[in-house]
C-alpha positions, 0 to 999 in steps of 0.5 A, spaced: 522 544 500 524 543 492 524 537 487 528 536 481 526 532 477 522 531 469 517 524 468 514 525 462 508 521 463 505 521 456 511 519 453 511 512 460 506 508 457 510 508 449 517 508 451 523 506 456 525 512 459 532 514 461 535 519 466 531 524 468 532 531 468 532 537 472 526 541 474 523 544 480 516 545 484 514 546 491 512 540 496 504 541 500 503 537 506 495 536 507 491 539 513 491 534 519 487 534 525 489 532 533 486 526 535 488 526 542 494 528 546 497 522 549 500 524 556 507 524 555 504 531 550 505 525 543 499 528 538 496 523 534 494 525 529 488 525 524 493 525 517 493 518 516 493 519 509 497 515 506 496 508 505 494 509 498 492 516 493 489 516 486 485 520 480 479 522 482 476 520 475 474 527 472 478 533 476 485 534 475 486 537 481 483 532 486 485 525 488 483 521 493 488 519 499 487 513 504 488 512 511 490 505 514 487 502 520 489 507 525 495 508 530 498 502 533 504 501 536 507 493 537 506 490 543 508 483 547 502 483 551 499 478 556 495 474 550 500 474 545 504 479 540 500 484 537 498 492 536 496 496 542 491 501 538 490 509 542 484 509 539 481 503 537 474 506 535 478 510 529 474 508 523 479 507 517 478 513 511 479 516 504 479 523 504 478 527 497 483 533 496 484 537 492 491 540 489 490 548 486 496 553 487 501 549 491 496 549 497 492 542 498 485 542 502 481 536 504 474 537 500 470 531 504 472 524 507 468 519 506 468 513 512 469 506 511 462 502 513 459 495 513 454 492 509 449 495 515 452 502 514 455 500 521 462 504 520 467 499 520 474 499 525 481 498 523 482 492 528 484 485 526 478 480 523 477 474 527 480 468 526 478 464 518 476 471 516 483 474 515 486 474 523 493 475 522 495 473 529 496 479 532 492 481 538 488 488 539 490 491 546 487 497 548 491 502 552 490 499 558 492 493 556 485 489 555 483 485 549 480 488 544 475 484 540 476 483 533 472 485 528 469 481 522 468 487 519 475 490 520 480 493 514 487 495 514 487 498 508 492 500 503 490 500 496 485 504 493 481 504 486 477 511 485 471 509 480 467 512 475 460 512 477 464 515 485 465 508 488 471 506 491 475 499 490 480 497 497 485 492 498 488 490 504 493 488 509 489 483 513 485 478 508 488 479 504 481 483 502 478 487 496 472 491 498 467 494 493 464 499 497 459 505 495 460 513 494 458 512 501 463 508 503 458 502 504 461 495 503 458 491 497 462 485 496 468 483 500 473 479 496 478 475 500 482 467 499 477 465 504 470 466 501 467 469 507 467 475 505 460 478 502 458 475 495 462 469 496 468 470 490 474 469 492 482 471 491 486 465 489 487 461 496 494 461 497 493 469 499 492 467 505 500 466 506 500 473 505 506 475 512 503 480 517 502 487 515 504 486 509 498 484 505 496 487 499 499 494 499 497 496 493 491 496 488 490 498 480 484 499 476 485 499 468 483 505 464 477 501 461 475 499 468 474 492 468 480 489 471 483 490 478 490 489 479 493 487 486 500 487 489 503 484 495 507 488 499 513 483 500 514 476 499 508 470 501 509 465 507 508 460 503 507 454 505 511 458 512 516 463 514 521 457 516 521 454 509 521 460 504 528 462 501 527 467 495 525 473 499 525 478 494 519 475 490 511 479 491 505 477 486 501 480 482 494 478 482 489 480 477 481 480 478 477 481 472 470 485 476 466 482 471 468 474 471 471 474 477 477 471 473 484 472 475 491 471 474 498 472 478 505 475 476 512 475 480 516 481 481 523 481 483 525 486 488 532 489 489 534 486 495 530 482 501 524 484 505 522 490 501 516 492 500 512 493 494 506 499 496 503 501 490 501 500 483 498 505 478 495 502 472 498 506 465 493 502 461 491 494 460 499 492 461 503 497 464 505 499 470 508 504 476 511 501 481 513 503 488 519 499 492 522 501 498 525 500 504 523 502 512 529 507 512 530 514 513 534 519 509 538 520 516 537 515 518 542 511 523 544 503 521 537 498 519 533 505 520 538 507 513 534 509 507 537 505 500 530 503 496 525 509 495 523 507 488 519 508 482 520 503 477 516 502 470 513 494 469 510 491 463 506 484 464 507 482 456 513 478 457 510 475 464 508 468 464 502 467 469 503 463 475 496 462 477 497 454 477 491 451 481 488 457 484 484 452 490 490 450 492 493 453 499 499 454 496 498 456 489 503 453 482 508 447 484 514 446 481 518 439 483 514 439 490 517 446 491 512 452 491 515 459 487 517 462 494 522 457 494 525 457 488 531 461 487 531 466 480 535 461 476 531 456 479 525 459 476 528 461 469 530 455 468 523 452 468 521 457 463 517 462 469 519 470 467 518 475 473 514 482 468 520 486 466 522 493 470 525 499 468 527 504 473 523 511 472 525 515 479 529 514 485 528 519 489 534 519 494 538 520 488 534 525 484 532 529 489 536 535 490 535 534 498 534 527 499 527 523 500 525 524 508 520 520 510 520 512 511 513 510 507 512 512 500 506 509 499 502 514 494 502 514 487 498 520 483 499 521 476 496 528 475 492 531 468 496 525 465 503 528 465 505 530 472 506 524 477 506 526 484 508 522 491 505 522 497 507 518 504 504 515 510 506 518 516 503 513 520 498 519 524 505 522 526 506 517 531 512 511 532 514 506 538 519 505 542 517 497 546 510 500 548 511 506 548 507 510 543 512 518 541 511 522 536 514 520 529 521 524 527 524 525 520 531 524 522 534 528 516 530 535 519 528 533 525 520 535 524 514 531 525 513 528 519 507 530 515 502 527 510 507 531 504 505 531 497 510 532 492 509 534 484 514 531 480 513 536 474 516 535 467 519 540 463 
């Protein structure tokens, strides 16, 4: 597969960009093991890699790629909705790659671990400590016990001294851990977590499996920056009616100060899954959909998006960050205001500027439902990767293997560089 496409991303973080060119460059999917072999002859796949993906600090030619909390598949069982989980031991991963001569190899993967240096599951925490309300079944329909520990990882922050930073989907939850993978602090709404710091409280409105999607570190390393995958439930999921607002949320490491950005989405219900920091105000975004190129009906790919955004012009929405539902204006929380609404009280989402779309820019279509990795290489190549959900989907269930509807092949953790001229 081919990709025509120029960024120049020296030139990102100084200027609006225009229409990109065209150039070309090769694709590389990423090595994968099998899992198991599910009975009806599905590979669950080990991929995973997907979820999130950056820099490593000092090699060009490495990143780091996260895993989420493992393969699951929706299910309506006897103690209510939730996930039956395949492999319910799977512990959630980053895996360091390296990129050289078109060819991808997985260096060494590190596993995610409590502060016990315990390896941590993929599966829900227990309730007042980021419970989502889903249920964990096994394959044999039994309960899964919930684990305090348990991430659905997503967003990642390589350090410098070989740390890590991750975000999360359950908690919402950011996790401090070691080179190792060993939790240091655990920062959520709820201040259960180790070390007892807490994101402002109204996170906690976070709409199941679509936390925080994406997490950023600026180039001096002192700040982290968090955005939601899509619009909160706040104060509920019946009272909202602005579903193409998410937030940003910054954490100051030092202080423990944060502040919250909005962010206008194309259309409802789609989903921010990554944020890439330019310097202490700039951004790359992703926003996309769930469909394919390909793909049939809902399943029909629109949004697979790269945009550019810049804080300065934001207004910092925090309000009273110990209140369950955050800033108030005129009794109605933000995700009840409607976009003139907001503007008229003088509140401005941060300003965006389109750098990619990928179903128009490249020469064959983007195939895979979930663009979820940002990886801006030697400073002037920007590379994309997608969560391929361990090669697997659902259909009720039943767990199959996931095909790309636009070349009918299994999809596959697929790097793709765009270069520039």
């Amino acid at each position: 597969m081919t990709i025509r496409l120029i960024l120049p991303i020296t030139v990102l973080a100084l200027t609006s960009l225009q229409t990109l060119a065209n150039e070309v460059n090769t694709s590389a999917t990423l090595p994968y093991q099998v899992l198991t072999t599910l009975t009806n002859g599905t590979e669950i796949r080990n991929g995973g890699y997907g979820s999130a993906m950056t820099a490593h600090p000092s090699f060009g030619d490495h990143f780091y790629a996260l895993t989420d909390r493992g393969p699951n598949a929706k299910y309506q069982g006897p103690e209510g909705k939730g996930k039956i989980f395949p492999t319910p031991e799977y512990t959630p991963r980053i895996g360091l790659f390296r990129y050289s001569n078109g060819q991808i190899t997985k260096v060494k993967e590190i596993l995610l671990k409590d502060p016990q240096g315990n390896a941590v599951s993929g599966l829900p925490n227990p309730k007042g400590m980021g419970d989502t309300g889903e249920v964990a079944y096994a394959n044999d329909k039994s309960v899964l016990d919930a684990d305090p520990y348990g991430i659905d990882s997503e967003g990642l922050v390589a350090l410098k001294d070989g740390g890590f930073w991750v975000s999360d989907e359950y908690g919402p939850h950011i996790v401090h851990y070691n080179q190792e993978g060993l939790e240091l602090e655990r920062i959520n709404p709820f201040g259960t977590g180790t070390g007892g710091r807490k994101l402002p409280a109204v996170f906690a409105h976070r709409r199941a499996n679509r936390g925080m999607e994406g997490l950023a570190i600026t180039p001096d390393e002192k700040v982290l920056f968090g955005i939601m995958q899509s619009t909160l439930y706040n104060p509920s999921k019946k009272t909202i009616t602005n579903k193409n607002l998410t937030r940003i949320v910054s954490f100051n490491i030092e202080t423990g100060k944060t502040q919250q950005f909005i962010y206008q989405q194309e259309a409802n219900n789609l989903s921010n899954s990554e944020i890439v920091a330019l310097n202490q105000q700039q951004f790359l975004v992703i926003e996309r959909d769930g469909g394919f190129a390909g793909g049939k009906g809902k399943k029909q790919a629109k949004y697979k998006r790269i945009y550019k955004i810049d804080l300065r012009q934001a207004t910092d929405v925090s309000g009273d960050v110990t209140s369950p539902n955050g800033l108030r204006v005129n009794g109605k929380t933000l995700e009840q205001m409607s976009w003139q609404e907001l503007a008229n009280q003088g509140i401005k989402p941060v300003t965006k500027i389109l750098v990619s779309d990928l179903l128009v820019d490249m020469p064959t279509p983007y195939p895979h439902d979930k663009l979820e990795g940002l990886w801006i290489r030697n400073n002037n190549q920007l590379a994309v990767l997608n969560d391929d959900d361990f090669s697997v989907a659902a259909i009720g269930e039943h767990v199959i293997q996931k095909v790309l509807p636009a070349n009918q092949s299994i999809d596959q953790n697929t790097l793709y560089i765009l270069e520039p001229k």
